[in-house]
C-alpha positions in Angstrom: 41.5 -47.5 35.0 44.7 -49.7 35.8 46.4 -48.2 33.0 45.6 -44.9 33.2 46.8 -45.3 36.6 50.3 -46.9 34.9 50.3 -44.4 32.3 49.8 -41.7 35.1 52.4 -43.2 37.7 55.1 -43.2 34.6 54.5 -39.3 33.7 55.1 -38.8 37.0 58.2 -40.7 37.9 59.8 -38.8 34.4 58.7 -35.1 35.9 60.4 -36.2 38.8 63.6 -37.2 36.8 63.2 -33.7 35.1 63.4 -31.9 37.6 66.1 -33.6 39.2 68.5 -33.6 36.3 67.1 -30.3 34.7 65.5 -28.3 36.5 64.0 -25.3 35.0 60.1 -23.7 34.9 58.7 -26.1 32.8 59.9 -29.6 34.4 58.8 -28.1 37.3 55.1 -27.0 36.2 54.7 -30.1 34.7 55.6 -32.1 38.1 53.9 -30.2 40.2 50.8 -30.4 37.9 50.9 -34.2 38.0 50.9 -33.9 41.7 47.9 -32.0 42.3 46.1 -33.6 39.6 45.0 -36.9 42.2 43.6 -34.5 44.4 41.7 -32.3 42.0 39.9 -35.5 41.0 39.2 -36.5 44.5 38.0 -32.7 44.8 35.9 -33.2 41.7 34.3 -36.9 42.8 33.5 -35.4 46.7 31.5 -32.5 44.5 29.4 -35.2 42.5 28.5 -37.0 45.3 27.5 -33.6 47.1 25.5 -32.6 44.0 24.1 -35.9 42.8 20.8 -37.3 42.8 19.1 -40.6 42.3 15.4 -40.9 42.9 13.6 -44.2 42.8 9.9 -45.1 42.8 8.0 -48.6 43.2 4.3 -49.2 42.2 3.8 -49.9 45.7 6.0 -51.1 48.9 3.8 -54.3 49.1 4.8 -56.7 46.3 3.9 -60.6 45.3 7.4 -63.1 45.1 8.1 -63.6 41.4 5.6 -61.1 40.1 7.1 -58.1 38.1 6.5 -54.8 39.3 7.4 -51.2 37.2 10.3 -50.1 38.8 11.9 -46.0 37.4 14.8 -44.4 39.0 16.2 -41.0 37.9 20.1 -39.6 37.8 19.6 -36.4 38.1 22.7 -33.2 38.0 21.3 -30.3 39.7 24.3 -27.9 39.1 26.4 -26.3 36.6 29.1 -28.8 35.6 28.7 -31.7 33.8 29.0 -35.5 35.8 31.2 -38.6 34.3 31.8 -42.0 35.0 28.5 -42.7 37.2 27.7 -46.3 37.7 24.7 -47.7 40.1 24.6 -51.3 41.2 21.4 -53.0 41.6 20.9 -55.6 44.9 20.6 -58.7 43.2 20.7 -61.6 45.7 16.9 -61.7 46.0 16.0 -59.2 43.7 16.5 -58.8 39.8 15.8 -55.6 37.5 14.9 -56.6 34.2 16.7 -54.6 30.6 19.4 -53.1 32.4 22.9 -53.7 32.8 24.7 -52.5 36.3 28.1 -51.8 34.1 27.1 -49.0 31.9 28.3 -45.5 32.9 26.4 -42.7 32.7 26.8 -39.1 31.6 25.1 -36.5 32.8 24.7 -32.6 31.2 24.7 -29.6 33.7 20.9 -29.9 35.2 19.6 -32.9 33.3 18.9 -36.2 34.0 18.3 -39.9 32.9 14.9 -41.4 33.6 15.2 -45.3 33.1 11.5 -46.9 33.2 11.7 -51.4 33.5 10.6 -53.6 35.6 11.7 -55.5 39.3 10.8 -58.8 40.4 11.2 -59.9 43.9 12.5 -64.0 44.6 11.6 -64.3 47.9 8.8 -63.9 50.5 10.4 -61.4 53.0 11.4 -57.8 54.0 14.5 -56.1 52.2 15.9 -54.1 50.2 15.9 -53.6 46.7 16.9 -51.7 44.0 19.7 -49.5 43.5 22.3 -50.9 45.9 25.6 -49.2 45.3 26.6 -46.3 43.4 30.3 -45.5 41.6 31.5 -42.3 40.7 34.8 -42.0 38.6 37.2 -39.0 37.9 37.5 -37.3 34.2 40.8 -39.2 33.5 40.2 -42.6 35.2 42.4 -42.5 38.1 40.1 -42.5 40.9 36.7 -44.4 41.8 35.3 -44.3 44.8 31.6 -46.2 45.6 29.1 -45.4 48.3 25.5 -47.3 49.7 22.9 -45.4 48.1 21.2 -43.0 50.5 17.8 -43.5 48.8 17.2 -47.3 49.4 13.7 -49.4 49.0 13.0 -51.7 51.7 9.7 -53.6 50.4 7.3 -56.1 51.7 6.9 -59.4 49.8 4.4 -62.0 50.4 4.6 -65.6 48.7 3.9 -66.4 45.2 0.3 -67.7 44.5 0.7 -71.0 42.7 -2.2 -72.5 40.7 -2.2 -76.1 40.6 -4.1 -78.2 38.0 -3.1 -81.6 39.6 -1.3 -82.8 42.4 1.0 -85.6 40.3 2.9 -86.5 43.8 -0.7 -87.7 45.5 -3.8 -90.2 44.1 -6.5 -87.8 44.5 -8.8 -90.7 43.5 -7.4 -92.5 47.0 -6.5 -89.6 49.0 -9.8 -87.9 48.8 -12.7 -91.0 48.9 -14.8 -90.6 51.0 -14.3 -94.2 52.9 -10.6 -95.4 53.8 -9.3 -98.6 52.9 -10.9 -100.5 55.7 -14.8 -101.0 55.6 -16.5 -98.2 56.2 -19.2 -100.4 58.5 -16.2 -101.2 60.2 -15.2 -99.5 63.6 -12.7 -96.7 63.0 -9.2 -97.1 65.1 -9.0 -93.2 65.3 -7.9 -92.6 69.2 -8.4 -89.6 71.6 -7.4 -89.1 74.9 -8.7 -90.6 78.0 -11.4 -89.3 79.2 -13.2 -90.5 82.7 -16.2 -92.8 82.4 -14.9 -94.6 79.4 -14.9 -98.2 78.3 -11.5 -99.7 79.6 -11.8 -102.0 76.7 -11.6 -99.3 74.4 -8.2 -98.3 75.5 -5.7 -98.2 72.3 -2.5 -99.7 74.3 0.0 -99.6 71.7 -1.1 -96.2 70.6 -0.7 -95.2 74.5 2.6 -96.7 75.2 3.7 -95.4 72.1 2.8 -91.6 73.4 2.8 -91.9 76.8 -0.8 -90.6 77.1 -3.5 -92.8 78.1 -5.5 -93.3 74.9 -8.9 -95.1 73.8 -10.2 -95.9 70.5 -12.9 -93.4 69.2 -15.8 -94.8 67.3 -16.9 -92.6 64.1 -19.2 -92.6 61.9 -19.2 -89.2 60.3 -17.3 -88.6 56.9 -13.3 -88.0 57.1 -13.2 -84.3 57.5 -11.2 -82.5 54.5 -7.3 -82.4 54.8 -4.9 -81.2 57.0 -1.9 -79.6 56.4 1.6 -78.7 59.0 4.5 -76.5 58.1 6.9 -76.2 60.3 8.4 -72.5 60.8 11.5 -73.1 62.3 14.3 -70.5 61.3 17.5 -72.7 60.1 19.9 -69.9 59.9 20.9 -66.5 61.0 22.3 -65.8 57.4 19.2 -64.7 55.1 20.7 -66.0 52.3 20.1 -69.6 53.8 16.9 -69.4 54.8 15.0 -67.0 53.2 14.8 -69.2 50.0 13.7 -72.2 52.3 10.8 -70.1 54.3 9.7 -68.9 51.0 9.1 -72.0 49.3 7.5 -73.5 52.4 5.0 -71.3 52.4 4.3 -71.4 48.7 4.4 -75.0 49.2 0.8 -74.7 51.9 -0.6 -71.8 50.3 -0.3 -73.9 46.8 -1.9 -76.5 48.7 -4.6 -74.4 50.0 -5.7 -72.9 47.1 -5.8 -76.3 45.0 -8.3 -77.5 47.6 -10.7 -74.4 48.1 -11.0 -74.4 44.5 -12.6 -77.6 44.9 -14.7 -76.9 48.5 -12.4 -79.1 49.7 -12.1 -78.4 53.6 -8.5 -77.4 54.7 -7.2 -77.1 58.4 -3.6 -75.7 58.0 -1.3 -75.8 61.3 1.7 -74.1 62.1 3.4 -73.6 65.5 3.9 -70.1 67.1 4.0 -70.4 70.3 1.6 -73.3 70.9 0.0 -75.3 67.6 -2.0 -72.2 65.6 -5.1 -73.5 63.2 -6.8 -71.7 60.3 -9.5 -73.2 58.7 -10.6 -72.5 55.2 -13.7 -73.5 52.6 -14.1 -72.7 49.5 -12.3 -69.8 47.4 -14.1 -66.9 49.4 -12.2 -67.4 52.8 -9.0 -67.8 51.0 -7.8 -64.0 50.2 -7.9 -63.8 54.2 -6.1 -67.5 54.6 -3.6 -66.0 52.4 -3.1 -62.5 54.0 -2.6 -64.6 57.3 -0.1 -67.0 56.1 2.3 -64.7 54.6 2.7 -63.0 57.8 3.8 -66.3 59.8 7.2 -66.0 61.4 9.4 -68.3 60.8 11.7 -68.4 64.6 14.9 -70.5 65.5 13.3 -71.3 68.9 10.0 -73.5 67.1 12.1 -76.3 65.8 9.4 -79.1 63.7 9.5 -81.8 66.3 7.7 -79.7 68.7 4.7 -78.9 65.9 4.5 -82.7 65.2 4.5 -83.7 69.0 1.6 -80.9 69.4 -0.3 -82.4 66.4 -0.5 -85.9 67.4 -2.1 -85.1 70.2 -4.7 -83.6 68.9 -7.6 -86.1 67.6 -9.5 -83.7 65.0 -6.5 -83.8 62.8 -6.7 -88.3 62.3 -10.1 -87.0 61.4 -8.7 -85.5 58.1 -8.6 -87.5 54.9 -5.3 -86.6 54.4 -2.5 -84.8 56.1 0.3 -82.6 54.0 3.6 -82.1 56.0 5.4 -79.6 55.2 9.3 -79.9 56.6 12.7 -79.0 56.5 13.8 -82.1 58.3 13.1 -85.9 58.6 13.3 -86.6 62.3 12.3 -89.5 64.2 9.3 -87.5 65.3 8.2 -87.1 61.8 8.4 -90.9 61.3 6.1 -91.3 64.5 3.9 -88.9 62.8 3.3 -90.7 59.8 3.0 -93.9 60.8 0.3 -92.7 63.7 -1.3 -91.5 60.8 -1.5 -94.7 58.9 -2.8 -96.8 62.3 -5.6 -94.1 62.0 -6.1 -94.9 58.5 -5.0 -91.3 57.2 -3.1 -91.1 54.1 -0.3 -88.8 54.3 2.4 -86.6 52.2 5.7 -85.6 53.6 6.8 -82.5 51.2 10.7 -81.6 53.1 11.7 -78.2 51.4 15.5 -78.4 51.3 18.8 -78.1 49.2 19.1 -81.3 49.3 17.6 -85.0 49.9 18.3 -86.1 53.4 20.1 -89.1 54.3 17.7 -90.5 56.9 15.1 -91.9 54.6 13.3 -95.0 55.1 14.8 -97.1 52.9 11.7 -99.0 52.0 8.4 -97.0 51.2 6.5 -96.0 54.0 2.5 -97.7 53.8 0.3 -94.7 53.5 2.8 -92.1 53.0 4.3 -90.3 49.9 7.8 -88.5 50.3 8.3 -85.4 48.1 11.9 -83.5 48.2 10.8 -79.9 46.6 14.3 -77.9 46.2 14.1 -74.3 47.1 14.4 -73.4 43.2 11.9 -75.6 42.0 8.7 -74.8 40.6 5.7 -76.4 42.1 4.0 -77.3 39.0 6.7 -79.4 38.2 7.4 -81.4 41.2 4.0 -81.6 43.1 
């Protein structure tokens, strides 16, 4: 297109010579043609884009993250002329088309069309758009483009990716999920609840209740270690969806992953997340999980919920030191999370700190913590690989 326009701007500049130094019918025709030609191709584009359709279809506005869907979309010229020079652009930050390339131009015969059939896969958990983004429309001889948002966009619904994990390489399962801790299991547990009037004084946990602030007492057990337990945060870190969708997304992959591993063994799960005060689902076995899963990829992920707050909420509730293990599921490593861990350990309940991020943080113990394992799972990695 630049050197048409060169070639154009040149013919133009020597009809302008012509008819300055000679004048005459032709020199004249021939500038005056060269003038109007510009507009007759912006007359000719505004007509396309008048008579132009696209038309695009979805097997359904309700897709799965990284699950290819069929995808068709049609260019269609409902008049008389014939259309040159179209171009569509696809939305490709968190979508991808497969088989097609957004830099072919298309040509279109008076009232026909081009029916392209391939399919669309969606990166991210989330609602947006996808598709054909853009479309360009050039003149017959190259000298003017212009490019317009396509009227006809899909916005689509996509829920996380279902992960099937044959092993969790991060964890011991053999440790994690025994039935007895380390210490003996004739032994009194040192799991803690709140005070509660008419108890033994001499039950009181002081460390554990200077350490929190809330009077506390040691809670004698006897039962089995109930299942596992599992917190994600769902604290928004950005305003700009390309920053956070990728980390949301993976979060939740991360505890439905988790999830599923364990019904598929009748392993009890109590997942936690906070929206507006600590929320709890429960699930048993592989029949409760389609509605687990429906449930989860609705949770909404807000800037006002920051982690600390879920973790503060958690450690004050007793039935979750009752779990065999707990599964944290972070952006961040705060103080906060420390105190989690390491309240966790005291009670004898192994946990895993997976923090979703770009990046490793640089607050790290620098020593291993006793009872905990610390994960880093990049927003682009694959959970099979790293978990």
């Amino acid at each position: 297109m630049k050197r048409n326009r060169i070639i154009f701007a040149i013919l133009w500049i020597l009809s302008l010579v012509g008819i300055s130094f000679f004048g005459g019918p032709v020199s004249y025709g021939f500038f005056v043609l060269l003038t109007f030609l510009p507009l007759v191709s912006l007359l000719y584009l505004l007509f396309v884009f008048i008579f132009f359709r696209i038309y695009q279809e979805l097997d359904g506005k309700q897709l799965m993250a990284n699950h290819v869907v069929p995808f068709y979309f049609t260019l269609m010229n409902e008049y008389h002329f014939g259309f040159v020079g179209i171009r569509v652009r696809f939305y490709s930050s968190f979508s991808t088309i497969s088989g097609l390339d957004d830099g072919v131009e298309y040509e279109l015969l008076p009232q026909t069309g081009i029916k392209k059939q391939t399919g669309l896969t969606c990166k991210y958990r989330g609602e947006y758009e996808v598709g054909i983004k853009t479309v360009e429309l050039t003149d017959y001889f190259r000298l003017i483009r212009i490019s317009y948002h396509n009227r006809e966009a899909l916005r689509v619904i996509v829920k996380p990716n279902l992960v099937e994990l044959s092993d969790l390489r991060s964890v011991d399962l053999a440790q994690t999920m025994a039935r007895d801790t380390q210490t003996n299991p004739t032994e009194r547990d040192v799991l803690v609840r709140n005070y509660e009037a008419g108890d033994d004084v001499r039950q009181i946990n002081w460390k554990a209740s200077a350490r929190t602030g809330n009077l506390l007492v040691r809670k004698l057990i006897g039962e089995e270690r109930e299942g596992v337990g599992i917190l994600m945060g769902t604290n928004r870190i950005s305003d700009d969806n390309m920053v956070y969708l990728p980390v949301e997304n993976k979060m939740l992959e991360t505890t439905i992953a988790l999830t599923l591993f364990f019904a598929k063994k009748n392993i009890l799960v109590h997942a936690y997340h906070a929206s507006g005060g600590l929320t709890e689902r429960s699930i048993y076995g592989l029949a409760q999980f389609d509605a687990f899963y429906e449930a989860f990829s609705a949770v909404e992920f807000r800037d006002d919920v920051i982690e600390d707050q879920l973790l503060a909420q958690a450690s004050a509730r007793p039935e979750i030191f009752r779990c065999k293990t707990v599964f944290l599921v972070l952006h961040e490593w705060t103080p906060q999370a420390l105190e989690m861990v390491r309240l966790l350990h005291e009670n004898n309940v192994f946990a895993v700190a997976y923090l979703v991020r770009k990046d490793m943080p640089d607050n790290l113990p620098g020593s291993q913590l006793p009872g905990t394992e610390l994960v880093w799972i990049s927003p682009d990695a694959d959970l099979q690989e790293v978990m």
